[in-house]
DSSP file (Angstrom, degrees, kcal/mol; ACC not computed):
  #  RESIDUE AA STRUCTURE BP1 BP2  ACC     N-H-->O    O-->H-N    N-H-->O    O-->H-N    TCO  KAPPA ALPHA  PHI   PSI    X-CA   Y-CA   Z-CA
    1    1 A X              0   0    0      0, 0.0     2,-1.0     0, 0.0     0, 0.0   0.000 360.0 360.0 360.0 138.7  -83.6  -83.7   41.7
    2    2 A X        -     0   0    0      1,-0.0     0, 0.0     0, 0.0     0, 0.0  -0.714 360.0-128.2 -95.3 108.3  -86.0  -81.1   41.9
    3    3 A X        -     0   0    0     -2,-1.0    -1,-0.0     1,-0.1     0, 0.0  -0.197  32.7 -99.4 -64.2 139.4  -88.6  -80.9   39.2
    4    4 A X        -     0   0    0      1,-0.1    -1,-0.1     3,-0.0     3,-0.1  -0.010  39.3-103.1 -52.5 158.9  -89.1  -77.5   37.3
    5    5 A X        -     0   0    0      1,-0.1    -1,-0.1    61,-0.0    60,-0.0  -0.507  44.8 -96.4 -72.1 143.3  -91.9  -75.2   38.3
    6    6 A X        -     0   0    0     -2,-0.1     2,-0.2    60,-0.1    60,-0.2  -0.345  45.9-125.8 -57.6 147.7  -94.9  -75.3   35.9
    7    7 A X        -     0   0    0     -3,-0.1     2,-0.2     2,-0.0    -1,-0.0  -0.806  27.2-143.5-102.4 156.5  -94.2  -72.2   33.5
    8    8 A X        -     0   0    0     -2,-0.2    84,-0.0    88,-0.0    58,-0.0  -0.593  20.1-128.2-105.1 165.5  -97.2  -69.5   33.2
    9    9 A X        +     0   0    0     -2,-0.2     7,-0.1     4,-0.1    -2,-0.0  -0.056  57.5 145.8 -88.1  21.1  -98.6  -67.3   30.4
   10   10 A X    >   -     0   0    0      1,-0.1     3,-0.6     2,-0.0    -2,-0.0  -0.042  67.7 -98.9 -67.2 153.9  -98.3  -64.3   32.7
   11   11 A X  T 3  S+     0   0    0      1,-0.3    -1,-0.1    92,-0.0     0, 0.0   0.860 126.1  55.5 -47.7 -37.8  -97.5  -60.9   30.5
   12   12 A X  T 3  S+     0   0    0      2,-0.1    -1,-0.3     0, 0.0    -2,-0.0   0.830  89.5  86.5 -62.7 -46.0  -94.1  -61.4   31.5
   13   13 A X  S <  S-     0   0    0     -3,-0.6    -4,-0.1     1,-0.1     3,-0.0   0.222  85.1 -81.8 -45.3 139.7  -93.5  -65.1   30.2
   14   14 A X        -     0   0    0      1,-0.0    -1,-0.1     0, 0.0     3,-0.1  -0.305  45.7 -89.0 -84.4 172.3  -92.4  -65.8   26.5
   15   15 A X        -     0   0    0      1,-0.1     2,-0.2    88,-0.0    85,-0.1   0.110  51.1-113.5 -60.0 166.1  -94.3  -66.0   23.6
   16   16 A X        -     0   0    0      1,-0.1    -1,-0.1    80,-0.1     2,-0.0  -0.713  40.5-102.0 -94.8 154.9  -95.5  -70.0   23.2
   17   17 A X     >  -     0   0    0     -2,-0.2     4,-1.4     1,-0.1    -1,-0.1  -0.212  36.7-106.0 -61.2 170.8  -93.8  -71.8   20.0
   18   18 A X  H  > S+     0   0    0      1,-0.2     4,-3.0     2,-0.2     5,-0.2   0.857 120.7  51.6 -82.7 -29.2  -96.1  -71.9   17.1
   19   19 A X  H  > S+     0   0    0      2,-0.2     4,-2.3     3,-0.2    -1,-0.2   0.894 110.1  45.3 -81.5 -20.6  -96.7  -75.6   17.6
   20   20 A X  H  > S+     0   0    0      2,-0.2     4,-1.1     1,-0.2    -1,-0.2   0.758 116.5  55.1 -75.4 -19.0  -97.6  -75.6   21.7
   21   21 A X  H  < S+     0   0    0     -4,-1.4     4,-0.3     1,-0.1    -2,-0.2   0.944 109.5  36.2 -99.0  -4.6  -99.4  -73.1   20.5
   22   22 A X  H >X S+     0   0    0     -4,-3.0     4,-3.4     1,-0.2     3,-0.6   0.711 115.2  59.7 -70.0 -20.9 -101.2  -75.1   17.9
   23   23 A X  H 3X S+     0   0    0     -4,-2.3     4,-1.1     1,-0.2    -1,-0.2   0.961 100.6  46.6 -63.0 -46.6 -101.4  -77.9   20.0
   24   24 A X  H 3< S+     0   0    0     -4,-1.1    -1,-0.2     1,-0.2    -2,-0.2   0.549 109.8  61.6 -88.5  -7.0 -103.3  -76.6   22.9
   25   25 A X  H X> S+     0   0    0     -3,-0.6     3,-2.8    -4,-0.3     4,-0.8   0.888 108.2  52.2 -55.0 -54.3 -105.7  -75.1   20.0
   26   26 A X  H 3< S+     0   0    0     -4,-3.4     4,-0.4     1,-0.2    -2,-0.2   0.726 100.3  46.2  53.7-126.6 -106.0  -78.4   19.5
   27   27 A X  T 3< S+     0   0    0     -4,-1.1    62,-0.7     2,-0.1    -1,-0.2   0.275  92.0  95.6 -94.9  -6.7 -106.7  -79.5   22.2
   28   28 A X  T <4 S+     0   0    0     -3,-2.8    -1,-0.1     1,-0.1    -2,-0.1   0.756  91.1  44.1 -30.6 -45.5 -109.9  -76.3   22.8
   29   29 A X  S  < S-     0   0    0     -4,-0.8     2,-0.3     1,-0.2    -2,-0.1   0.998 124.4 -39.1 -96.7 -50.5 -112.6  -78.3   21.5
   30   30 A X  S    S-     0   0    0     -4,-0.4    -1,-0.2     2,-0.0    57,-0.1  -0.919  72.4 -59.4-163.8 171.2 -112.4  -81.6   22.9
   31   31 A X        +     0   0    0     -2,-0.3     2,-0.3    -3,-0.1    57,-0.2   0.174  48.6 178.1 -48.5 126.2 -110.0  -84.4   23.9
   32   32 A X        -     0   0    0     55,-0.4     5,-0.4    -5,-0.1    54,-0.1  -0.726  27.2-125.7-152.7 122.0 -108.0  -85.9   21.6
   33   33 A X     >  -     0   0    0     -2,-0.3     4,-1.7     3,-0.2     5,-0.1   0.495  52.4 -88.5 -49.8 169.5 -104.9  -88.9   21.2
   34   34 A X  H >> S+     0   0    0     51,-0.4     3,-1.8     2,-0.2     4,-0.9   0.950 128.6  48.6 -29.1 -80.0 -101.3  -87.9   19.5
   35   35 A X  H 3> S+     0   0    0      1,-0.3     4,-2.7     2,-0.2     5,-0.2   0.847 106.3  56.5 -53.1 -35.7 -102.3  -88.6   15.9
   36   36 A X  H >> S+     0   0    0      1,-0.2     4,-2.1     2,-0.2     3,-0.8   0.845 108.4  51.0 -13.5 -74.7 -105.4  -86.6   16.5
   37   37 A X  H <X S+     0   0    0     -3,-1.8     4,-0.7    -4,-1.7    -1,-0.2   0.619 108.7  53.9 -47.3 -36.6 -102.9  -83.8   17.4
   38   38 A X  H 3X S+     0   0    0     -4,-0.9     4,-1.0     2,-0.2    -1,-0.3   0.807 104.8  44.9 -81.6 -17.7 -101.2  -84.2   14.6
   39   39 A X  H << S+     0   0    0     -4,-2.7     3,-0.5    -3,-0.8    -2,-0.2   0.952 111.9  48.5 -68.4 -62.2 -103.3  -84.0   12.1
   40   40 A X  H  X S+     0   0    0     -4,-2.1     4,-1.5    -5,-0.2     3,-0.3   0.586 107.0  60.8 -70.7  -0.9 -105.4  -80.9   13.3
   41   41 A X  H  < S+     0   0    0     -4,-0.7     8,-0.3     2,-0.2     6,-0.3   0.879 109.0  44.1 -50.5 -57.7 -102.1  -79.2   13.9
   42   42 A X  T  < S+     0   0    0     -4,-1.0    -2,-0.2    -3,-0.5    -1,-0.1   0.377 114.2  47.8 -80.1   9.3 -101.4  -79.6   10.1
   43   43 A X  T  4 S+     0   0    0     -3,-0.3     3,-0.3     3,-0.2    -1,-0.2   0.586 106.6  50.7-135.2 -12.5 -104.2  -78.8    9.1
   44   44 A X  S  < S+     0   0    0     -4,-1.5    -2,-0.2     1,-0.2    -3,-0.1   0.333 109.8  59.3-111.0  49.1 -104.8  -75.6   11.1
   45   45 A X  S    S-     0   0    0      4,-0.2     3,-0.5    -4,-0.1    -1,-0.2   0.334 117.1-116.0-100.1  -6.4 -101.5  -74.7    9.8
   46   46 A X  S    S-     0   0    0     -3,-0.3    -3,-0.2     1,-0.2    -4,-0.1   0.411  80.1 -58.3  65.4   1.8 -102.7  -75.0    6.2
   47   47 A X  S    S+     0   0    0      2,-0.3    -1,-0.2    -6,-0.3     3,-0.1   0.664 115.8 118.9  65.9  32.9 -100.0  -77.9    6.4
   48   48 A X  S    S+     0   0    0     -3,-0.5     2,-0.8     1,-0.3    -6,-0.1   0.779  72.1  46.8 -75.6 -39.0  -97.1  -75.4    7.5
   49   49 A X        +     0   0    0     -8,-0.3    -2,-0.3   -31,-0.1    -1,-0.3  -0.932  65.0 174.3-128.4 110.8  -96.6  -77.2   10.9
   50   50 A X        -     0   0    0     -2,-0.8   -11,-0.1    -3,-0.1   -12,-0.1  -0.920  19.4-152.2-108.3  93.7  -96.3  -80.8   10.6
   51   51 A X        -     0   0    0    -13,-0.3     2,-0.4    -2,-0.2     3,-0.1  -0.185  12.2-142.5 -53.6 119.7  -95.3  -82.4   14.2
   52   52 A X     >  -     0   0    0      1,-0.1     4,-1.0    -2,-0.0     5,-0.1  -0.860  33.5 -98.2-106.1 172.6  -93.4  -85.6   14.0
   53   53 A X  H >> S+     0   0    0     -2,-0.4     4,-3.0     1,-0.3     3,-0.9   0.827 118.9  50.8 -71.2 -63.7  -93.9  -87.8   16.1
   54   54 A X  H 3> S+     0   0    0      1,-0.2     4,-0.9     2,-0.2     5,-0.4   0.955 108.6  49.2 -30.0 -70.7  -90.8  -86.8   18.4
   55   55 A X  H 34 S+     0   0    0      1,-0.2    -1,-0.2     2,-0.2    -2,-0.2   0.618 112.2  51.6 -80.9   2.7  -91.5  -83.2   18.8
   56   56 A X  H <X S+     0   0    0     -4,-1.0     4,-2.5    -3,-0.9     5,-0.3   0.810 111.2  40.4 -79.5 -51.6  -95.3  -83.8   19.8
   57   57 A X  H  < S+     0   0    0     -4,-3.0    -2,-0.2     1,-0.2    -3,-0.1   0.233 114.3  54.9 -98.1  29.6  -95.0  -86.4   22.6
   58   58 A X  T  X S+     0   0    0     -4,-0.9     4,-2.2    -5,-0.2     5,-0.3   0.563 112.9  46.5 -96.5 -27.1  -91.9  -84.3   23.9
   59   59 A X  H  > S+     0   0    0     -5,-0.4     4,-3.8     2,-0.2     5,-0.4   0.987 114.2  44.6 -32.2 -63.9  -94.6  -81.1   23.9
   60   60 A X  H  X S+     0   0    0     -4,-2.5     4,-1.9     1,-0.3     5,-0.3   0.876 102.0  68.4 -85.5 -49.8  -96.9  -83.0   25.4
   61   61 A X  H  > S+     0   0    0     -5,-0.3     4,-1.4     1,-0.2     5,-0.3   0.977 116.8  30.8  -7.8 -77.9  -94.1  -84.4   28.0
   62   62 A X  H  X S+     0   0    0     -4,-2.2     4,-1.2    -3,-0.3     3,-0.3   0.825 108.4  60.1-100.1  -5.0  -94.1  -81.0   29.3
   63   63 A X  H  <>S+     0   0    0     -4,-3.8     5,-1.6    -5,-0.3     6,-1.2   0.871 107.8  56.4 -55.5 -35.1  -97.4  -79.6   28.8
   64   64 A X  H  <5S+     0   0    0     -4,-1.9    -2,-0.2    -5,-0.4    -1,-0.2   0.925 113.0  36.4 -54.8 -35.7  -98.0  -82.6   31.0
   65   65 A X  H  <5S+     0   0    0     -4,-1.4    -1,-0.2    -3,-0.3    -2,-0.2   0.587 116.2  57.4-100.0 -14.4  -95.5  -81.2   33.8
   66   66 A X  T  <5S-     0   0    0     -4,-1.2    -1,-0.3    -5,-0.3    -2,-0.2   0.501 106.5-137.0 -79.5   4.4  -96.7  -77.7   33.0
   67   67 A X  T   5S+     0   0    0     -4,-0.3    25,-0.3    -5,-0.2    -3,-0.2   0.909  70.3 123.4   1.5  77.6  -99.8  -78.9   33.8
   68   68 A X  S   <S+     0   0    0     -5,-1.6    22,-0.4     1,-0.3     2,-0.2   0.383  83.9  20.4-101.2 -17.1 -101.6  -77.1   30.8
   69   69 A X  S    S-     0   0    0     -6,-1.2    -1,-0.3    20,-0.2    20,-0.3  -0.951  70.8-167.9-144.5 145.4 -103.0  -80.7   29.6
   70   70 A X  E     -A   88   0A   0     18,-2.4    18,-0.6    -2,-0.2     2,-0.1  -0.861  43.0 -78.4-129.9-154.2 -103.5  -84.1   31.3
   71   71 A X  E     -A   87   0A   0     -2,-0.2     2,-0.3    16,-0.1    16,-0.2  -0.290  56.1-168.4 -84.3-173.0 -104.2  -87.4   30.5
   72   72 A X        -     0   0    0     14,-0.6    14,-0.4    15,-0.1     2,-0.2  -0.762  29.2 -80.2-167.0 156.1 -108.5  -87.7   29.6
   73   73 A X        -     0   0    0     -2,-0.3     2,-0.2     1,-0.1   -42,-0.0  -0.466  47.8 -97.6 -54.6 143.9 -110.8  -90.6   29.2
   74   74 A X        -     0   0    0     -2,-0.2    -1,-0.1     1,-0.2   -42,-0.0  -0.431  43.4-147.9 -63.5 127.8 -111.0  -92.4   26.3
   75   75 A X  S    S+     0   0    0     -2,-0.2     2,-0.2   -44,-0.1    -1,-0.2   0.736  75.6  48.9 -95.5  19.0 -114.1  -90.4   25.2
   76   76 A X  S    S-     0   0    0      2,-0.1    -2,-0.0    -3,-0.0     0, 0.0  -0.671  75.9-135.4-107.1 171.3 -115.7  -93.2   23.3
   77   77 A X        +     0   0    0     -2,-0.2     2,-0.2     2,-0.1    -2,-0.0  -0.011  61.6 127.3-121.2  36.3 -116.2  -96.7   24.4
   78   78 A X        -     0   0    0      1,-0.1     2,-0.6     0, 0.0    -2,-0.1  -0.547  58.5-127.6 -80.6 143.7 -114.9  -98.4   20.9
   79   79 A X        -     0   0    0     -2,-0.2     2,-0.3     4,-0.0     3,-0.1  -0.762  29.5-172.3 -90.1 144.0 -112.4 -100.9   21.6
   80   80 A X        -     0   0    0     -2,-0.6     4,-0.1     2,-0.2     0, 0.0  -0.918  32.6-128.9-127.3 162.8 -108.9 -100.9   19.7
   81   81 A X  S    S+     0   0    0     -2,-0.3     2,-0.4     2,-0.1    -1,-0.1   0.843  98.2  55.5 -73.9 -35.6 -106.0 -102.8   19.4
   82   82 A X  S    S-     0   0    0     -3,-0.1     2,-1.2     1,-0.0    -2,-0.2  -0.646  89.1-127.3-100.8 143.9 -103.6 -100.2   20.2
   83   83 A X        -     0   0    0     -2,-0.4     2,-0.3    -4,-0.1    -2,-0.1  -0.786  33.1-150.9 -86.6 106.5 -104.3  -98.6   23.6
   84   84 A X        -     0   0    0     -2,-1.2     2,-0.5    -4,-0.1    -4,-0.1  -0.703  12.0-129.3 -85.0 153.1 -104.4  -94.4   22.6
   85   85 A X        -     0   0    0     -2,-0.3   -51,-0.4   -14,-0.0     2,-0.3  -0.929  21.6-150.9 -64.8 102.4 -103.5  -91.8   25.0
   86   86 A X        -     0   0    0     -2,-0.5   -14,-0.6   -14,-0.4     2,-0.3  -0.644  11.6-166.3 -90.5 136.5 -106.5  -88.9   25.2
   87   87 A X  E     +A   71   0A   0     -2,-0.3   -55,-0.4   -16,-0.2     2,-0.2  -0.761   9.2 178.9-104.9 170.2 -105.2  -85.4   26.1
   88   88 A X  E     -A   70   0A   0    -18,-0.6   -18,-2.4    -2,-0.3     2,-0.4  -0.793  33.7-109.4-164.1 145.5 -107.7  -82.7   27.1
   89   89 A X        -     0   0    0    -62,-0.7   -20,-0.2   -20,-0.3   -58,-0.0  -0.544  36.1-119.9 -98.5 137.3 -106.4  -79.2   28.1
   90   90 A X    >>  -     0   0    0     -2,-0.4     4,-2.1   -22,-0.4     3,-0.5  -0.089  30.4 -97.5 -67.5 160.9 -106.6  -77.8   32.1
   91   91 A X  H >> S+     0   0    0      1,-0.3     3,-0.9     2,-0.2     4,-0.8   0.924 130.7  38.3 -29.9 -57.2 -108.0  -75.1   33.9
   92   92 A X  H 3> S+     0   0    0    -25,-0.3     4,-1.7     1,-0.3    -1,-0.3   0.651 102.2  69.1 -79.5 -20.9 -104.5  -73.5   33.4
   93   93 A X  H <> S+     0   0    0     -3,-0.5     4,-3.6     1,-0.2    -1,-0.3   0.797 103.6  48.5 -81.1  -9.4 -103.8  -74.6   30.0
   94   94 A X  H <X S+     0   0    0     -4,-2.1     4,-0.8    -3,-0.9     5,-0.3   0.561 103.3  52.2-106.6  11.5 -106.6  -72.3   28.9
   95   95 A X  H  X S+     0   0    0     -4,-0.8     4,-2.5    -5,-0.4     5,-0.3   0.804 110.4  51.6 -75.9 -44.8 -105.8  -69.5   30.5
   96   96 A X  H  X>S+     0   0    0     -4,-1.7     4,-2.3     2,-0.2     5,-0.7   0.995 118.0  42.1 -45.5 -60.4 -102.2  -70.0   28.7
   97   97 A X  H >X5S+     0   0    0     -4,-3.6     4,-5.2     2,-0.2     3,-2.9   0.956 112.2  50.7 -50.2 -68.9 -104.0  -70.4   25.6
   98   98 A X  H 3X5S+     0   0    0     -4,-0.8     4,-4.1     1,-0.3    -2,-0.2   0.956 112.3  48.2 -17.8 -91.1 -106.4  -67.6   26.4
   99   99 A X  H 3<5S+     0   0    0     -4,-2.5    -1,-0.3    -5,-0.3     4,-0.2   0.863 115.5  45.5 -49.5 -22.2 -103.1  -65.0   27.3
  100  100 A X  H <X5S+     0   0    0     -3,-2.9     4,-3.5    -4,-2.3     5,-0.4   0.741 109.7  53.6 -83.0 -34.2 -101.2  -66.0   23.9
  101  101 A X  H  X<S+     0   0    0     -4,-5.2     4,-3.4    -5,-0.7    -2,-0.2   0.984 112.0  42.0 -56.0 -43.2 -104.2  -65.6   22.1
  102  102 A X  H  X S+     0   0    0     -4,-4.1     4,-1.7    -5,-0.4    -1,-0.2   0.843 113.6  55.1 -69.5 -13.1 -104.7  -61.9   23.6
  103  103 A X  H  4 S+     0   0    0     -4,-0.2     4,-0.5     2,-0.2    -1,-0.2   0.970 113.9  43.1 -75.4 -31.2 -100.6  -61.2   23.0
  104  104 A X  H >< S+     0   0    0     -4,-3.5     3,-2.7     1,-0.2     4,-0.5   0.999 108.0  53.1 -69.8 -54.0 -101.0  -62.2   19.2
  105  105 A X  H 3X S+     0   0    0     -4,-3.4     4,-2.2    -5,-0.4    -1,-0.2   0.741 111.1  49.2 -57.1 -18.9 -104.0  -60.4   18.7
  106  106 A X  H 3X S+     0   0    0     -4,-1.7     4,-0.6     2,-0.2    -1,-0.3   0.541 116.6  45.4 -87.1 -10.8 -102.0  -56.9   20.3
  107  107 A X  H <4 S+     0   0    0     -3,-2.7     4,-0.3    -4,-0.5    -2,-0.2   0.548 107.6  52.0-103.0  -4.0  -99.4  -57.6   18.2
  108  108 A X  H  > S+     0   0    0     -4,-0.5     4,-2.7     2,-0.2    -2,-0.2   0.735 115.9  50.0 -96.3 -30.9 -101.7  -58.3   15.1
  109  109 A X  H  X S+     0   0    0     -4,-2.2     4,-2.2    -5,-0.2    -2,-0.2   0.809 100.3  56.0 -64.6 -33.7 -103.0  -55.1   16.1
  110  110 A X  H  X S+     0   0    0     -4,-0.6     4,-2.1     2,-0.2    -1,-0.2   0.767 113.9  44.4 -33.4 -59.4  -99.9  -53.2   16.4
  111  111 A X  H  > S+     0   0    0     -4,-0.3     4,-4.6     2,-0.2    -2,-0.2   0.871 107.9  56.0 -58.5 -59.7  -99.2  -54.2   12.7
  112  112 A X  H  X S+     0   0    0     -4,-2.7     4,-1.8     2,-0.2     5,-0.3   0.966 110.3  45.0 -58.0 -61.6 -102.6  -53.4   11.7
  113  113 A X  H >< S+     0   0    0     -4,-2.2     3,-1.2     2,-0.2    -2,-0.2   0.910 110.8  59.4  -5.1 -79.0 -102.0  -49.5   13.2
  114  114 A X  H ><>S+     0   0    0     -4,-2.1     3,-3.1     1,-0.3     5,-0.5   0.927 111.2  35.9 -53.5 -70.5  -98.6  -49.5   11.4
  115  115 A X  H 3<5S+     0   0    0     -4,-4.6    -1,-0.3     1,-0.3    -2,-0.2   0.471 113.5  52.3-100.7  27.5 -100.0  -50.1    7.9
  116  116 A X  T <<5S+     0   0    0     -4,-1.8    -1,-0.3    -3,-1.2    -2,-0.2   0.235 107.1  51.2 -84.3   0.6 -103.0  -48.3    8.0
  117  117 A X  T < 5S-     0   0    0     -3,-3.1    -2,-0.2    -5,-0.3    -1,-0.1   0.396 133.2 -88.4-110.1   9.6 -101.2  -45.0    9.3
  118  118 A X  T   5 -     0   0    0     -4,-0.4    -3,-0.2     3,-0.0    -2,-0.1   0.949  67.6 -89.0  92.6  30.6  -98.4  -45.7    5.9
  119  119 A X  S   <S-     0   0    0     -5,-0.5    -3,-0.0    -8,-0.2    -8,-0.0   0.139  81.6  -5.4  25.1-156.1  -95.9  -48.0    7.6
  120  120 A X        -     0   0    0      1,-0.1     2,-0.5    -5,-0.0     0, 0.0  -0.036  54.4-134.4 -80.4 159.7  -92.7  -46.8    9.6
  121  121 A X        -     0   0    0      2,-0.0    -1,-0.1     3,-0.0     2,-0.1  -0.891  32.7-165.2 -92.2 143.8  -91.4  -43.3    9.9
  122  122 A X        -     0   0    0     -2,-0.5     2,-0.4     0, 0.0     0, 0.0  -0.471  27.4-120.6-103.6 172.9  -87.6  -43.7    9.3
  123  123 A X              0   0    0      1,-0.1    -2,-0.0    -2,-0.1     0, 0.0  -0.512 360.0 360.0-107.5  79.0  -85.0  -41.2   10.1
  124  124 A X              0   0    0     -2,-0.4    -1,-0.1     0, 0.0    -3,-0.0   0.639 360.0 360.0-116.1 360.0  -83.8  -40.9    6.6
């Protein structure tokens, strides 16, 4: 079987979901394990986007094969009972971020245009 091509953020590409793209905010500042993920997700959601458990580590499944994230050092040296997984985002996962961030912001602009000019002209 032939494994998929990493997908790009190139103009052409489609918009990222709102939780890959809150993840790989994230994941901006500096490495951090699942729950980590989950937390700041929900919390720079306001607590709109809550990840369960399932629909994070399949993201993170293919941000891994996208290679937009890999797997990081623990960046402490505390020991724990449970062995975490640290993510930290790739050359190419900030560029992805980087190229949604500019598509939103042209589209928050676009908006912004619209209802300073008196919203749409209709044909009515």
């Amino acid at each position: 079987m032939i494994p998929p091509k990493p997908r790009t953020n190139s103009p052409s590409a489609p918009p990222l979901s709102e939780s890959t793209f809150l993840i790989l905010v994230s994941l901006s500042g500096a490495p951090k394990h699942g729950y980590a993920i989950m937390k700041e997700v929900e919390a720079l959601s306001s607590g709109r986007v809550r990840l369960s458990t399932g629909t994070l580590y399949g993201a993170i499944k293919r941000l891994l094969g996208d290679r937009w994230i890999r797997r990081a050092a623990r960046p402490d040296s505390r020991s724990d009972r449970r062995e975490r997984k640290f993510y930290v985002l790739t050359g190419r996962g900030k560029r992805a971020l980087e190229a949604e961030t500019r598509r939103l912001q042209d589209l928050l602009s676009v908006a912004r245009r619209r209802a300073a000019s008196g919203g749409s002209r209709s044909a009515d």
